[in-house]
C-alpha positions in Angstrom: 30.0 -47.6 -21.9 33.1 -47.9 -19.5 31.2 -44.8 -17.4 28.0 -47.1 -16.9 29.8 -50.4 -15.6 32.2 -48.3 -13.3 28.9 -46.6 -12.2 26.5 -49.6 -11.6 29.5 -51.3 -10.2 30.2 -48.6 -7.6 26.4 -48.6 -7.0 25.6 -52.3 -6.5 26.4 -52.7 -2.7 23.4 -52.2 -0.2 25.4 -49.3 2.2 26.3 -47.8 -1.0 22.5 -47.2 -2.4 21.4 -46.0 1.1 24.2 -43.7 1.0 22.7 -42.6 -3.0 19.2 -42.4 -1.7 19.7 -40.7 1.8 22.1 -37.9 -0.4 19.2 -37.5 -2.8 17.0 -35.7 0.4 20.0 -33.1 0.6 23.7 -32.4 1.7 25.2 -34.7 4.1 28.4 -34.6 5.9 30.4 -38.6 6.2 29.7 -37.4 10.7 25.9 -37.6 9.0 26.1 -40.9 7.1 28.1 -42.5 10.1 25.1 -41.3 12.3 22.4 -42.8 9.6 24.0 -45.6 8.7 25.2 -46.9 12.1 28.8 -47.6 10.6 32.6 -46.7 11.3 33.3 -43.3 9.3 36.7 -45.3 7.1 33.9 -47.5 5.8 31.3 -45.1 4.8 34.3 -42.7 3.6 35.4 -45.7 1.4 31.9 -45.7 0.2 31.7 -42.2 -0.6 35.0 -42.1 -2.6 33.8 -45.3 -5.0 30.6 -43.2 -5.8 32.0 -40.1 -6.1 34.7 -41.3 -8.3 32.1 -42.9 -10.1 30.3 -39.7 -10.9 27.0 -40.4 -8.5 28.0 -38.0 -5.8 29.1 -34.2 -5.7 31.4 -34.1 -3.3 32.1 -30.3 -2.1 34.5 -28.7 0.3 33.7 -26.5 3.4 36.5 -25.5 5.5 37.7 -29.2 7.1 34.6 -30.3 6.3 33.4 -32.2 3.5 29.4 -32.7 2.0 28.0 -34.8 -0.9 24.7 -34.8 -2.7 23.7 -36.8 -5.5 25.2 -35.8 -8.7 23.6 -32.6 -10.4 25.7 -32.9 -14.0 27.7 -35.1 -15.8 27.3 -38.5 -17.7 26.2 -40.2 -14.0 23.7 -38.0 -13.0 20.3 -39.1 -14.4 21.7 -42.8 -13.7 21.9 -41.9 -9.9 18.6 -40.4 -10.1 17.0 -43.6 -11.8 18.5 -45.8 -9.0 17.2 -43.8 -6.3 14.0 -43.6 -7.8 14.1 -48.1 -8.2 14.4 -47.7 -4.7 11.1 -49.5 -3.6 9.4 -46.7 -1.2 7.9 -49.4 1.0 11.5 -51.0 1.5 11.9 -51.3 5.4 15.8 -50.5 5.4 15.4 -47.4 2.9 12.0 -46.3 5.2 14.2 -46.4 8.7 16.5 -44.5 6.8 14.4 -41.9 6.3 12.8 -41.7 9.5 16.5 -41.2 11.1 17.3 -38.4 8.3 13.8 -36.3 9.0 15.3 -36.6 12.8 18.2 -35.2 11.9 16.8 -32.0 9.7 14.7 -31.4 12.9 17.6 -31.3 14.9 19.5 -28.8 12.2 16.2 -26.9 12.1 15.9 -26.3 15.9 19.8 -25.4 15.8 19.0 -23.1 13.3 16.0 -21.8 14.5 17.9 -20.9 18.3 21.0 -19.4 16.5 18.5 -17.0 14.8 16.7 -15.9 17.4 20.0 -14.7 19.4 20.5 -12.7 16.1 17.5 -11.8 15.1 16.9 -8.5 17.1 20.3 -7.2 14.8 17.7 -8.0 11.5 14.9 -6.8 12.8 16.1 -3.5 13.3 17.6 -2.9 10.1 14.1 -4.1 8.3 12.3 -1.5 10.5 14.4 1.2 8.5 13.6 0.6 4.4 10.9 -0.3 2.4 9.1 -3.7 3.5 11.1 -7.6 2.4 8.3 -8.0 0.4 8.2 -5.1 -2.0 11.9 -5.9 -2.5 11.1 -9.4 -3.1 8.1 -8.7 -5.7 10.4 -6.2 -7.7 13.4 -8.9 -8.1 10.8 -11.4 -9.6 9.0 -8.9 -11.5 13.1 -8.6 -13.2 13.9 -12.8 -13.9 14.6 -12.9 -17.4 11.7 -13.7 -19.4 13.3 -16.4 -21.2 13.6 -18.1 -17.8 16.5 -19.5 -15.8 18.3 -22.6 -14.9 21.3 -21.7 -13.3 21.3 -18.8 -10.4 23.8 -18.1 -8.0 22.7 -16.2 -4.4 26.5 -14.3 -3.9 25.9 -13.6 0.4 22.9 -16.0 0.5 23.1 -15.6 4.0 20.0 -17.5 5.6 18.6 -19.0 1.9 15.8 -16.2 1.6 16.5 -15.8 -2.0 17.3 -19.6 -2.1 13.7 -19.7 -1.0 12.2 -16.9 -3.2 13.9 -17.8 -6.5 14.4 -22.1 -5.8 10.8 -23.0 -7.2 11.5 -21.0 -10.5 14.9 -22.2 -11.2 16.9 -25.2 -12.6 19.5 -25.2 -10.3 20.1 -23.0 -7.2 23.6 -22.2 -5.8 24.2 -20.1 -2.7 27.2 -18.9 -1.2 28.4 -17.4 1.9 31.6 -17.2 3.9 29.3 -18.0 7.3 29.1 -21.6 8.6 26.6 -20.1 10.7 24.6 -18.8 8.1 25.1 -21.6 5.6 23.6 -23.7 8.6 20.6 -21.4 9.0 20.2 -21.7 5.3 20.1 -25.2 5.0 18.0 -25.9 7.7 15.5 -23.4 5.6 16.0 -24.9 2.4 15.4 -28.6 4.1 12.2 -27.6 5.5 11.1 -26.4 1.9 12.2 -29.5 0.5 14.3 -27.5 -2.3 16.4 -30.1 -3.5 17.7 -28.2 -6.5 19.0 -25.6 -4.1 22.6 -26.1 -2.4 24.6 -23.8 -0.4 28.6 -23.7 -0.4 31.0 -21.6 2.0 33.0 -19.5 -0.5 34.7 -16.1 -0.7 32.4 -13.8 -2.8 35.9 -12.3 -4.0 37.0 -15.6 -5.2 34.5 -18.2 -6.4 35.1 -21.6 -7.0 32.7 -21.7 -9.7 33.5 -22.2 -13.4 33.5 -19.1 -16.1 30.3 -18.2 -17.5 28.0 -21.1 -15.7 24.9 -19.0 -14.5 22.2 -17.5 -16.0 21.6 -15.1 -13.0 23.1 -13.8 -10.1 21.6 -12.0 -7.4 23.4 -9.8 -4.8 21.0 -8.7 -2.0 22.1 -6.1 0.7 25.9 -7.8 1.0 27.2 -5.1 -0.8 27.3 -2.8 1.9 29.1 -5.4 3.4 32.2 -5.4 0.8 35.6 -3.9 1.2 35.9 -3.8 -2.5 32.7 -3.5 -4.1 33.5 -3.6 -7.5 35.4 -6.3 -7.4 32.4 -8.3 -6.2 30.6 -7.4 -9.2 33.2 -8.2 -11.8 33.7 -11.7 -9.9 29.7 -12.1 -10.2 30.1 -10.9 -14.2 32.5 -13.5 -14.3 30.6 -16.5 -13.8 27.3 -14.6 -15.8 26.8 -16.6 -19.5 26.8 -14.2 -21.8 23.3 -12.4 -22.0 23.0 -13.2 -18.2 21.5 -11.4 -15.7 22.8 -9.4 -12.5 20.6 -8.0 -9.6 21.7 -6.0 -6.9 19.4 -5.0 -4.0 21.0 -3.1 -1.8 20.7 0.8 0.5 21.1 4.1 -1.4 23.5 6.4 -0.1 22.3 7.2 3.7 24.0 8.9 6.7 23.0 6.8 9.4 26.3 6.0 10.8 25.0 3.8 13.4 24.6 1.1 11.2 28.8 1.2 10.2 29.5 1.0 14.7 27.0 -1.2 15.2 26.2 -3.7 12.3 29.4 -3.5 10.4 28.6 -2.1 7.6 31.7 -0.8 5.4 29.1 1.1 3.1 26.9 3.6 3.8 24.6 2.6 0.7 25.8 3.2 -2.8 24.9 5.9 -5.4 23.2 5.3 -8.6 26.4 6.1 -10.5 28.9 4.4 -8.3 27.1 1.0 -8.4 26.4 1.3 -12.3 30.2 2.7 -13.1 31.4 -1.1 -11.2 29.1 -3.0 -13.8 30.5 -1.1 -16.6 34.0 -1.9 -16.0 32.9 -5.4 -15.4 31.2 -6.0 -18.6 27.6 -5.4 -17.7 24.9 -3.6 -19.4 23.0 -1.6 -16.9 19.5 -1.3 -16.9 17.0 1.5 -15.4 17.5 1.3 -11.7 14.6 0.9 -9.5 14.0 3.0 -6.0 12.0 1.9 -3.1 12.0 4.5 -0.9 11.5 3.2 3.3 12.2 5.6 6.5 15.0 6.6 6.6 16.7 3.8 3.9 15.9 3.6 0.6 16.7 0.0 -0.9 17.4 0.5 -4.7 18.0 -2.4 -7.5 20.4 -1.6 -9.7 19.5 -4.7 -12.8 22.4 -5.7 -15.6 23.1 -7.9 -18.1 26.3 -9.7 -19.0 27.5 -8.2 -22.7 28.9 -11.0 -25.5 32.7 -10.5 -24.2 34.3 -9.0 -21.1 37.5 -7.2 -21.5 40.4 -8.1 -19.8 41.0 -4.4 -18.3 37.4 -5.4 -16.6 38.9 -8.3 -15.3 40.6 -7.4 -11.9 43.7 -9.5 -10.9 43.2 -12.7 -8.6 42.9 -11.3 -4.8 43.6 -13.1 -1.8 41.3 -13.9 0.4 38.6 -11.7 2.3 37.7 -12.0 5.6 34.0 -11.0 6.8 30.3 -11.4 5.5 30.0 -12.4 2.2 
């Protein structure tokens, strides 16, 4: 009972239910809420503190930055959903709200859209050279387990595309990526889809701040290539796999083009069959048949696994420090 007072105590102020039902729309930033709400950023960060301590906002860190959504677990959470949801829709206060928040997602979106365009060419390339997005895409639905999925985890999500792709068919969606860039391009997607379970955290792929065992299935698409360490990338992904979870990695097949290492930065030229499945051994995982799909010159293989009852602790690499570059 003590969790319910301190939680309709924290909520019973009119800032502090704008604040729940503005964060229910998606991740803001207190330089957001000050903007929305037209108040002094100590107040609204006094504000955020009583409902995150509370248990009604996530609160999640990004370099000096901080973001909060509405709670996703824990005792609070469907009691901040309920209040939102009280909310009447025609409420004037609520409604201007709204208007200033679909403002500010255009403004992101725009942002986003001009920061991919100067980047885009570098993509566009690289698609030109392996089988077509959408073959890829088709053969990772074709493998979600059958028993279906509530927690997934994009390691590298880049700009959201498997966010996207995998967010309708999903409890609850968590990408990361060590881009603020990116993470900005994703959101902006993700905000236009209106994918509210989805949510997007800067985080070292090496290192992830995300509990043991908490996901049903992890997906690594073409960020491998990217890794100094590769199998440690997959053990860290094993490690946050439940038992019986599932791991898919998309990525290139050994190749020789060497123009893509000077001028796209990748580590890796692709990845044999054995290389990629000896990494998910050591790391716990059962590997399943391997999928090609050949393109010209690249061919982009999937290399599926499954998370075994225990993992070892000689599959367990010791902690790292932290990475630089694309995760």
């Amino acid at each position: 009972m003590d969790f319910l007072l301190t939680a309709l105590k924290a909520a019973a102020e009119p800032t502090r239910l704008r604040i729940l039902a503005l964060c229910a729309h998606g991740e803001l930033s207190v330089t957001d809420l000050t903007q929305l709400l037209g108040q002094s950023q100590p107040r609204v960060s006094r504000h955020l503190k009583l409902l995150c301590d509370a248990g009604l906002l996530d609160r999640f860190r990004e370099g000096t930055f901080a973001r909060f959504r509405l709670a996703a677990g824990g005792p609070s959470a469907e009691l901040a959903e309920t209040l939102v949801d009280t909310i009447p829709a025609e409420d004037g206060v609520l409604a201007r709200d709204l208007e200033k928040l679909e403002a500010l997602k255009r403004a992101r979106t725009e942002a986003a859209a001009s920061y991919f365009r100067d980047n885009a060419a570098r993509w566009h390339e690289i698609r030109s050279l392996h089988a077509p997005e959408r073959e890829v895409e088709s053969t990772l639905l074709r493998l979600l387990p059958e028993r279906g999925v509530h927690d997934f985890i994009d390691i590298g999500t880049g700009t959201g595309r498997m966010l996207e792709l995998f967010g309708p068919l999903v409890g609850r969606a968590v990408g990361v990526d060590s881009s603020r860039e990116m993470l900005t391009v994703a959101r902006a997607r993700l905000g236009q889809a209106d994918l509210r379970n989805c949510q997007v955290r800067q985080a070292d792929m090496y290192q992830l701040p995300l509990a043991d065992a908490s996901f049903d299935l992890a997906v690594i698409h073409q960020v491998l290539h990217y890794a100094e360490d590769p199998a440690e990338v997959l053990a860290e992904a094993a490690r946050v796999l439940r038992p019986g979870g599932r791991l898919l990695v998309a990525d290139f097949s050994r190749h020789a083009l060497e123009s893509l290492r000077a001028d796209h930065a990748h580590r890796r030229l692709g990845f044999t069959d054995d290389e990629v499945t000896g990494w998910c051994r050591a790391a716990g995982l059962c590997c399943g048949p391997v999928i090609h799909l050949p393109g010209d010159p690249l061919t982009v293989t999937v290399w599926p696994a499954t998370r075994l009852a225990t993992i070892t602790a000689a599959a367990t690499p010791p902690a790292t420090a932290s990475r630089s570059g694309v995760s």
